[in-house]
C-alpha positions, 0 to 999 in steps of 0.5 A, spaced: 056 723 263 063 721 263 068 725 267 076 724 266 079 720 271 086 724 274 091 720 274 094 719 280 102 722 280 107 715 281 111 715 287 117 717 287 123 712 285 125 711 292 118 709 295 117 704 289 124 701 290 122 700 297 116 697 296 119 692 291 124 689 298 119 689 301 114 684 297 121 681 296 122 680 304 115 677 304 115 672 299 123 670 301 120 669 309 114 665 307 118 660 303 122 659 308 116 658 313 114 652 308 122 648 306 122 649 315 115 645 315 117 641 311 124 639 313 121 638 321 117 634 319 122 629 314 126 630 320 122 627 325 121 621 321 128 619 319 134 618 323 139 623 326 144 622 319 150 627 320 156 624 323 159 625 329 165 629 327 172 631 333 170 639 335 173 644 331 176 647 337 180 642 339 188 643 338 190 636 337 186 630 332 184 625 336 189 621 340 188 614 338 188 615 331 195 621 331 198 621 337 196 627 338 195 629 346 188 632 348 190 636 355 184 634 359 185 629 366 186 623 365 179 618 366 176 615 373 180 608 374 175 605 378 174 598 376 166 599 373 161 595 375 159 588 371 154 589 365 150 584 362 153 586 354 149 585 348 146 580 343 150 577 338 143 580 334 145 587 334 144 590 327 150 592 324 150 599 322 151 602 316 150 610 318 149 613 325 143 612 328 139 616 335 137 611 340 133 611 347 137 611 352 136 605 358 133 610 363 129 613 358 131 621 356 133 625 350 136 620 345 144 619 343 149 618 337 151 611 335 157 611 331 157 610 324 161 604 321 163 607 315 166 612 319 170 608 324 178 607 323 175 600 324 170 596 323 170 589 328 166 583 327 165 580 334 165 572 335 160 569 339 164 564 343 160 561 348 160 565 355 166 560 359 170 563 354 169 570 356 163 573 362 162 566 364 169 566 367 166 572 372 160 569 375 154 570 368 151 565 367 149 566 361 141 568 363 136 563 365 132 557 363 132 556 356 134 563 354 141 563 354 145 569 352 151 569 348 152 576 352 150 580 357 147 586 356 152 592 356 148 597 357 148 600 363 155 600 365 153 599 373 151 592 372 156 589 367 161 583 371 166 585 375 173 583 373 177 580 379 181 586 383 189 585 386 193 583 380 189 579 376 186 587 374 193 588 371 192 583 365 185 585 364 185 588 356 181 584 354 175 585 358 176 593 357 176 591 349 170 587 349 165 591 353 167 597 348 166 593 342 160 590 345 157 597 347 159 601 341 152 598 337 148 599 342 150 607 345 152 604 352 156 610 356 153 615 350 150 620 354 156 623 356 156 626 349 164 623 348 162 616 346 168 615 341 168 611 333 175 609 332 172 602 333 165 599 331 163 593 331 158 589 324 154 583 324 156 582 317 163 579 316 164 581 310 164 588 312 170 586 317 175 590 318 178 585 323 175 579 326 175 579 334 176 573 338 173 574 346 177 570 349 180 573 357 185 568 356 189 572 362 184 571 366 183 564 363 191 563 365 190 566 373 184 562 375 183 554 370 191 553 370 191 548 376 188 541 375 183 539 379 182 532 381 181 527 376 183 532 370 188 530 365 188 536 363 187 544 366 180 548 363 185 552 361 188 547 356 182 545 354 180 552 352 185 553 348 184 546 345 177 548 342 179 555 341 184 552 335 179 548 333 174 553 332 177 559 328 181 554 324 175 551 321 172 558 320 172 560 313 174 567 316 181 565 318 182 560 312 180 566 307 185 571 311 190 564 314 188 568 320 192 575 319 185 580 320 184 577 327 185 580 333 186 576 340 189 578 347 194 573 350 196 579 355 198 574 361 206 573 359 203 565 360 197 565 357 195 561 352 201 557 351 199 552 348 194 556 342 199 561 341 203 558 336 198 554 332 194 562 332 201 565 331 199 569 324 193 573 328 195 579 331 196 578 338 195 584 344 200 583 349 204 587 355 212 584 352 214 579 348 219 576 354 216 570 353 215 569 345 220 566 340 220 572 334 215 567 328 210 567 334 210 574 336 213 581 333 212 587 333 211 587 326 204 584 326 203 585 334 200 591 338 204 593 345 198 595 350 199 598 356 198 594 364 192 596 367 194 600 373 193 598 380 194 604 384 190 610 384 190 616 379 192 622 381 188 629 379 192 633 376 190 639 382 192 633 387 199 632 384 205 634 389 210 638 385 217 637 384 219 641 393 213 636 395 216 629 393 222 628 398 224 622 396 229 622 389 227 615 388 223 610 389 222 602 388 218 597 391 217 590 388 221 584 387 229 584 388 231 578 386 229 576 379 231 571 373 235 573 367 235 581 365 231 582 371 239 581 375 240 588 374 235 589 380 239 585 385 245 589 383 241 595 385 239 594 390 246 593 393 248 600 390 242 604 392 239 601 398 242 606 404 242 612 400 237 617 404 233 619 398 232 612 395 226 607 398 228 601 394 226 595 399 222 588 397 214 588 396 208 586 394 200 587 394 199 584 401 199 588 407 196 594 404 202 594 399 198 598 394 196 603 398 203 603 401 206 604 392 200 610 391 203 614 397 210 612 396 211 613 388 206 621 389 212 622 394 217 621 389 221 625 383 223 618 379 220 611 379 224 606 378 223 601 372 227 596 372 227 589 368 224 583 372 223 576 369 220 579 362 221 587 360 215 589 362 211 591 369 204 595 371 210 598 375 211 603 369 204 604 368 202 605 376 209 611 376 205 614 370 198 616 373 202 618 379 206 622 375 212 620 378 217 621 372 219 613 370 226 611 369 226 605 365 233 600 365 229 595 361 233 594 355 229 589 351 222 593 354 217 594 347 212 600 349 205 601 348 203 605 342 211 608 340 209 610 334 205 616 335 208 617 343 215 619 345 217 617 352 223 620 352 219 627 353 216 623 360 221 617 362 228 617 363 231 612 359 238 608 362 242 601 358 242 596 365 250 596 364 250 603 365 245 603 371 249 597 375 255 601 375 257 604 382 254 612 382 251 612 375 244 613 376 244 617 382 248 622 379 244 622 373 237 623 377 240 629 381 243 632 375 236 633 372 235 640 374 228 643 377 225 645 370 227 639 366 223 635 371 217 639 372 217 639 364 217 632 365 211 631 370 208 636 366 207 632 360 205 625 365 200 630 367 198 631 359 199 623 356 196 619 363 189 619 361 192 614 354 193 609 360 186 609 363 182 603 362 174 605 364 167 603 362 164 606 359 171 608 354 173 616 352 176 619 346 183 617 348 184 612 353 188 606 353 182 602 350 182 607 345 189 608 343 189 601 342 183 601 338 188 605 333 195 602 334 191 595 331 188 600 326 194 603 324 197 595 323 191 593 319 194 598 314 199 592 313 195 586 313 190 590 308 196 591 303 198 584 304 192 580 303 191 583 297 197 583 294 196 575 295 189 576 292 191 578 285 191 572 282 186 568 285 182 567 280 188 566 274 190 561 279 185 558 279 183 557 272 190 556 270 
């Protein structure tokens, strides 16, 4: 016997609608639960690919390629230990990549090529041309390095201190690029991308030579005995002979390579025969205008040799009783006369310290007290317009009055100094009472504004190992990017007709 099923009543509209969301809600999470499976386990068996981009908070673009200026303090200024840097073997990068630090840990961020401003070919010149001139010997027995291995910037060589420090640009440039494949310094999480070094040439930007040519003057200029000619002359001589015979320097007659003759009297003999390179220089007093111009050329800045202050240890404008300050060489050649003319002007005014000195006798330490003690730091033209003096007056936030008429200065175009530095034609300044009174007519605020903005901009004059986002290797990096514009446009230009001219 068959009884009849009750129909049970649906439920209502409301309870079905719910219980549709949450059949919906299961089904989404356990898709989710599966692609987040799946992803991890891509994840963990492909590099890191997401390139490294400035933080959206910050308020500026990065300095080195803008100009912009980031508030933060400027970088420790201790001269880093010496590493030994890479092989020529490292392998060129085509995107990021994560890498092991030295120690072991969690792994870091290399830069990405095809995101860099530039992307720099290193040449693999012998080590006397480079670490060799700091005591590395290149390794040991029969394997011989081209470099010393830049991963631990606490043992990489040790540029020599005193002056000789001053003219040290290109040993702060190779370390970076050196270090930029390999994520040396990369664990402080700032390792900067405005250059990136390749392997393969023809992924070039720019081509590299690491020549300490600086250092090469200081310490091989004197001949030995029995010499005809100084190592330094003879560095120079197989430098020329290198790159002229390389394919890369033909192809380009040398415009796309960057060398860093920085020493006023470096490379004397090579500078003409490589003058269609870009040169990195401190002025250029003593170049002819076909050789060295600011149109192909880069300005960088001195590497300071007095200590840089904190922004919380600089004295302020009532705790700098001195109006003006100079210490340095008075009697010099050429445009630097103006500096005996002052002398005689200003040497027995209460508030001015303008007396000879030099680096012996506690003379550094006695310049680091002397300009944080004071409101204007005078730079005057010397034997060439440019000194290191300007540069210790920046991180001592003392305001740099500069009497230099022919002085280039680093990295112009995205920096205006007159928000920093007092600016005064020499002629003027020779006239009797001209500066004093008007360095006494700057009024309290306009100088504080002043030291504020040295405060503000220091930190682009830093050269450290490992490099931060900004500093003065940085900012080099992009004044050399900014001029390869330029280059680019003119080796294409010069291209078009290649292969017509060649046929016809």
């Amino acid at each position: 016997m068959v009884t009849d099923r009750k129909m049970q009543p649906l439920p209502p509209p409301e309870h079905r609608r719910a219980l549709r969301f949450v059949v919906y809600l299961a089904i989404s999470l356990l898709a989710f639960s599966c692609w987040a499976l799946v992803n991890s386990r891509i994840s963990g068996a492909m590099p890191h690919s997401a390139v490294r981009l400035p933080d959206a908070d910050k308020t500026t673009r990065p300095a080195a390629l803008t100009g912009g200026e980031d508030p933060a303090a400027a970088g420790d200024s201790s001269t880093p230990a010496a590493v030994p840097a890479m092989s020529g073997a490292a392998a060129n990068l085509t995107g990021p990549e994560q890498q092991p630090l030295a120690g072991g840990g969690e792994r870091v961020e290399r830069c990405d090529a095809d995101a860099a401003a530039l992307r720099v070919f290193v040449y693999d010149l012998p080590p006397e041309f480079h670490f060799g001139m700091l005591g590395w010997k290149g390794g040991k027995g029969k394997k011989k390095m081209t470099w010393p291995n830049v991963s631990d910037p606490l043992a990489v060589p040790h540029y020599p201190g005193g002056l000789n420090l001053q003219h040290s640009v290109a040993y702060w440039l190779t370390l970076d690029i050196l270090s930029s494949s390999s994520g040396a310094g990369s664990d402080k999480g700032d390792r900067p991308c405005v250059a990136v070094r390749v392997t393969n040439a023809s992924d070039a930007d720019v081509f590299f030579v690491p020549f300490f040519a600086s250092l090469s003057y200081n310490r091989h200029s004197k001949l030995r005995r029995g010499e005809k000619a100084s190592r330094n002359r003879a560095l120079q001589a197989e430098l020329v002979k290198y790159l002229t015979r390389r394919e890369e320097w033909r192809r380009s007659g040398g415009k796309d390579h960057l060398i860093v003759p920085h020493h006023p009297n470096s490379m004397m003999q090579a500078r003409k025969p490589l003058s269609s390179a870009m040169f990195v220089l401190s002025d250029f007093g003593r170049y002819s205008p076909d050789v060295a111009n600011l149109k192909k050329d880069v300005i960088a800045p001195y590497r300071h040799v007095v200590r840089s202050l904190a922004d919380d240890e600089s004295p302020d404008f009532d705790q700098r009783p001195v109006l003006a300050y100079f210490q340095g060489a008075i009697h010099r050649k050429a445009g630097g006369k103006v500096r005996q003319k002052l002398y005689g002007l200003l040497k027995d005014e209460r508030d001015v310290h303008f007396m000879y000195g030099s680096v012996r006798q506690n003379g550094i330490r006695r310049a680091t007290v002397g300009m944080s003690t004071s409101k204007f730091c005078l730079n005057i033209a010397g034997d060439t317009p440019s000194s290191n003096r300007l540069f210790d007056a920046i991180v001592s936030h003392c305001v740099p009055v500069i009497i230099s008429d022919d002085i280039e200065l680093p990295f112009e175009d995205v920096l205006d100094y007159s928000e920093f530095c007092v600016f005064v034609r020499a002629a003027d300044a020779a006239k009797k009472g001209f500066l004093l009174r008007l360095l006494r007519g700057v009024s309290r605020d306009e100088w504080t504004r002043m030291w504020r903005r040295l405060k503000e901009v220091a930190r682009h004059f830093e050269y450290q190992y490992p490099s931060r986002s900004g500093d003065a290797v940085q900012m080099i990096w992009g004044a050399v990017a900014r001029k390869m514009h330029s280059v680019k446009l003119q080796l294409h230009k010069r291209g078009r007709f290649q292969r017509t001219g060649a046929e016809s």
